[in-house]
N, C-alpha and C positions, 0 to 999 in steps of 0.2 A: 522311240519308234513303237509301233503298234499295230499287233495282228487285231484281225477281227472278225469275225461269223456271226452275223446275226441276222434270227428269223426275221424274215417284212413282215412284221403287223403294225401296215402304214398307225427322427424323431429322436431327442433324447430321449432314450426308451427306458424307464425302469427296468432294473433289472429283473425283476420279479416277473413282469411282463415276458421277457425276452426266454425265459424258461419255460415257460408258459408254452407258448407258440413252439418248442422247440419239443415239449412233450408231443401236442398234440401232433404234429407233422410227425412223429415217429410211430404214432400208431397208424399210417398210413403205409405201412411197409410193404405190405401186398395186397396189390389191389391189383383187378382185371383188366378194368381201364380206370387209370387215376389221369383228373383234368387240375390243371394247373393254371392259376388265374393270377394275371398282370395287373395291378392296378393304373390308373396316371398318377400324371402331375398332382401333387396333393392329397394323394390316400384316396381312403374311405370318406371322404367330406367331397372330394367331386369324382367320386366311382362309384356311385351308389348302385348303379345297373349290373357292376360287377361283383359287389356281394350281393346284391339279391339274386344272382345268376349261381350262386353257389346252393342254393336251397334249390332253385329249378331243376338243378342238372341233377343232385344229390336223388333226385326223382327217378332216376331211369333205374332200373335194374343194374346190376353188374357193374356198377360205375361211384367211385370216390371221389369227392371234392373236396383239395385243401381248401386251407383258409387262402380267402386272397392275400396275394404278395403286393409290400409294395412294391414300382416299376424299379428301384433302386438295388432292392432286394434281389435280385434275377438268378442270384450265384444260387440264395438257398432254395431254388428250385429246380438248376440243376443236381444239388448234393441228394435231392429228395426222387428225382429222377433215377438216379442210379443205383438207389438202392432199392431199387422194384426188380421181380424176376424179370430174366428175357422176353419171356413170355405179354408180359403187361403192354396192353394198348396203352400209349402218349398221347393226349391231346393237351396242347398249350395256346389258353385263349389273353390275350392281351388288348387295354386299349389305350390310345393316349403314348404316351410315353413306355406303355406296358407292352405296345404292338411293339414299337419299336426291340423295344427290350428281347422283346419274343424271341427274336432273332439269336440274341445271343444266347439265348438258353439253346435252341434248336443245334447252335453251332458247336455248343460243349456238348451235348451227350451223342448214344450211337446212335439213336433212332426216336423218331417221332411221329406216328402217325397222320397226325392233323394239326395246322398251327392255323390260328383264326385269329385275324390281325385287324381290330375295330378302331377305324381314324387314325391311324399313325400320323404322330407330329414331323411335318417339314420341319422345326428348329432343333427334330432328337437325329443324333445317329442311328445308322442299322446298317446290316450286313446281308449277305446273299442268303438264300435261304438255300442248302444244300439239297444234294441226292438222298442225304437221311430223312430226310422230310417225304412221307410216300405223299401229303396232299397238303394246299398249302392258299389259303380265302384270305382275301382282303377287303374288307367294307371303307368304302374311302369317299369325297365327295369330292368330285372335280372341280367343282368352281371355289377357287382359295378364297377370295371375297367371303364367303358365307362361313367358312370357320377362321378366318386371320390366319389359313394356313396350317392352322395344328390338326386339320383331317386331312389335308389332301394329300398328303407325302405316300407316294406308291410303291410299297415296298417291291423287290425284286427275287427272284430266284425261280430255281426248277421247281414244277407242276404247278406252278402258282396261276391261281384264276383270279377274280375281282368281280365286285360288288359295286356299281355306282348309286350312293344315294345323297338326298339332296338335306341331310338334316345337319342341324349347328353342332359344331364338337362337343357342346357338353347337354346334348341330349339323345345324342347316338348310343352310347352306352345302355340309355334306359328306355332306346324304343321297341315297344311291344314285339313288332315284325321282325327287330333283329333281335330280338331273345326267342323267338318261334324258330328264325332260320339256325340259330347256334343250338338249339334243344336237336332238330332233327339231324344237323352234323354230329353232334356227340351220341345222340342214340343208334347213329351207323354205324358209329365201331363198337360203340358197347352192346347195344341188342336192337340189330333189326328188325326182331317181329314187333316190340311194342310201336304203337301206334302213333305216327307225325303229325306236327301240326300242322295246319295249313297256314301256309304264308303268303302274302298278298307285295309286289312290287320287292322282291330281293331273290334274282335269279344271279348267279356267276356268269361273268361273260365268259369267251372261252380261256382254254389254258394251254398252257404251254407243255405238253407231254412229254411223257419217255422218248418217244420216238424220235421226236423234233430236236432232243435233248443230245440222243445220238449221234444224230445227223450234223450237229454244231459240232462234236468230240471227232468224229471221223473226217471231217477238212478240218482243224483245227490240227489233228496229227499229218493228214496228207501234209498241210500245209507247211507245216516242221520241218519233213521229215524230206520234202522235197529243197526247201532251204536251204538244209543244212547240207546236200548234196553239191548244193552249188558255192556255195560258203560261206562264211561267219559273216555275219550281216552289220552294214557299217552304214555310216553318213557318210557322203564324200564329195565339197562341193555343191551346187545348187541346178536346178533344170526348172523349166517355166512349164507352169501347169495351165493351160487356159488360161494364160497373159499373165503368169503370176508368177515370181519365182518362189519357190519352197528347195525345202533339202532334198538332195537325192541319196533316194536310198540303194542300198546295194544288196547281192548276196553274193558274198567273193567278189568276180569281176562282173555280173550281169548286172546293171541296173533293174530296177523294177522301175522306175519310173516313165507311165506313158506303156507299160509293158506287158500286156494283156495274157500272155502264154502260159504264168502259173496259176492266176485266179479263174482262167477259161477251165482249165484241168481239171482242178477241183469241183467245177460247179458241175464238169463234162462228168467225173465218177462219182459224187455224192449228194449234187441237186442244190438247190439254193442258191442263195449269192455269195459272194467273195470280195473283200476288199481290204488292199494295204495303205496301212493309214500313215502321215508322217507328220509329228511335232512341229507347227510352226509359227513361233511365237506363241500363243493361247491355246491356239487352236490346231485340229486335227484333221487333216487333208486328205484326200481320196488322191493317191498315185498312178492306184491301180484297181481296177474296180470293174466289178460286170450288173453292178446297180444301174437299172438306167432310168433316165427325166423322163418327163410327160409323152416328152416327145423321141421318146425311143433311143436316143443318143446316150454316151456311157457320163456318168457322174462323174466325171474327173475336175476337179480344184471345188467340189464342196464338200463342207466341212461336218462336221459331228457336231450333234446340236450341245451349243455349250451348255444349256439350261437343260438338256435331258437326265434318265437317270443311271446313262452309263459313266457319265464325266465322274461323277464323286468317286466312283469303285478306281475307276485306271489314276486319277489322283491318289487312291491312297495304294494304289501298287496289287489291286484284286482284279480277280476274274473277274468278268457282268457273263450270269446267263439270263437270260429271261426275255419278256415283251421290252420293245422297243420301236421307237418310231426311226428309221435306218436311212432317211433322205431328209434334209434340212438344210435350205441356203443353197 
């Protein structure tokens, strides 16, 4: 079973080497804002956009740039995270496999400023990107055709905005525009007076803010908390939803199924929409629901888009916050 609130927005490395690199990242120990750079799939041989991106940023005032990591590497750029003071602005920029990666860096330490997520691979994992994330850019190309997939994959979490551009995965890394737009995200936390570039065709669409972020958490507990009042929520039996039969769910002895009284509540004290979802077979059904069709009627027996990008998170047993498309089928 499943609650849910969501906003409508319809090297074998010598060892010699390996010391090497493990000097220099320790003479990074305090820094004002230190930027932390993901490689992809294949290093430095197809990331070229992201080491030359370390000599750009290394430009701004008040701001440190390790050496780029590979995507694989991700731990030791949390180890290197943590040993900055409180104080130290985060920014962690990833592409390829490295955006994906991002994630996990963002999800081991306390806090991160900025994570800037270029082309994330549909064939890598990732994770939500949390509340410790204050800001949170995805450069991605909608049409999978044009990258075989390894740009489109849209990452997910709180305050996250997005970038659609139309460039092939392995030359997004090294487009002009998007090293202009990533210079002037890192020179906002590290020093706003020096001077932006100008950037042509790379705006963020909107994001998902604090607020909206709230408003998901506070019917996410009403919803709980009213639950649990009426009792331990169970399967029990089957009820036909719009000619269909699925499971009926229960709380104690109320069904929810067909049963509009909690999710009206919710939406009645905290705004938004509401809907109880229920396992069946593949897929995930509207029970209960104050979503409604084109045509003004409540969405009851459709299902959650199997190809969206909530499916993968409640597969692996996670929250989903973030944009989502919330009527499908």
């Amino acid at each position: 079973m499943l609650y849910c609130q969501a906003i409508k927005m319809h090297k074998v490395i010598p060892f010699t080497f390996t010391l090497c690199v493990c000097l220099i990242l320790a003479t990074f120990a305090y820094a004002e804002t230190l930027v932390i750079l993901l490689e992809g799939l294949g290093g430095r041989v197809t990331s070229s956009g992201i080491v030359s991106l370390q000599e750009e940023l290394s430009a701004i005032p008040n701001t440190i740039v390790a050496l780029p990591l590979a995507q694989h590497n991700w731990r030791d750029a949390v180890k290197l995270i943590k040993q900055q003071k409180p104080e130290t602005k985060i920014v962690v920029i990833g592409y390829s496999l490295g955006a994906n990666n991002s994630t996990y860096v963002a999800q081991n330490v306390k806090h991160v400023n900025e994570l800037i997520a270029v082309q994330a691979s549909v064939w890598g994992q990732a994770t939500a990107v949390g509340e410790n994330v204050d800001k949170a850019i995805e450069i991605y190309n909608p049409k999978f055709w044009r990258t075989a997939g390894l740009g489109a994959k849209r990452l997910v979490g709180i305050h996250f905005s997005y970038v659609a551009n139309s460039d092939s995965h392995f030359y997004a890394d090294d487009d002009p525009e998007v090293h202009k737009f990533v210079f002037n995200e890192v020179k906002k936390s590290a020093d706003p007076t020096a001077p932006a570039k100008s950037v042509f065709g790379v705006q963020p669409e909107g994001v998902v803010g604090a607020q909206d972020m709230q408003k998901v958490k506070a019917a996410m507990t009403l919803l709980k908390s009213v639950s649990e009042i009426l009792g331990p929520a169970k399967i029990e039996g089957t009820d036909t939803i719009e000619g269909n039969a699925v499971p009926a769910v229960f709380f104690g002895a109320t069904k929810m199924n067909n049963n509009f009284s909690l999710v009206d509540e919710i939406v009645k004290q905290v705004g938004g929409t509401a809907t109880i979802f229920v396992k069946s077979g593949a897929d995930y059904v509207r029970v209960a629901t104050n979503v409604k069709r084109d045509d003004g009627s409540r969405a009851l027996g459709t299902i959650l888009d199997p190809k969206g990008n909530v499916i993968e998170f409640i597969n692996r047993n996670e929250a989903f916050y973030g944009e989502t498309m919330i009527l499908w089928g």
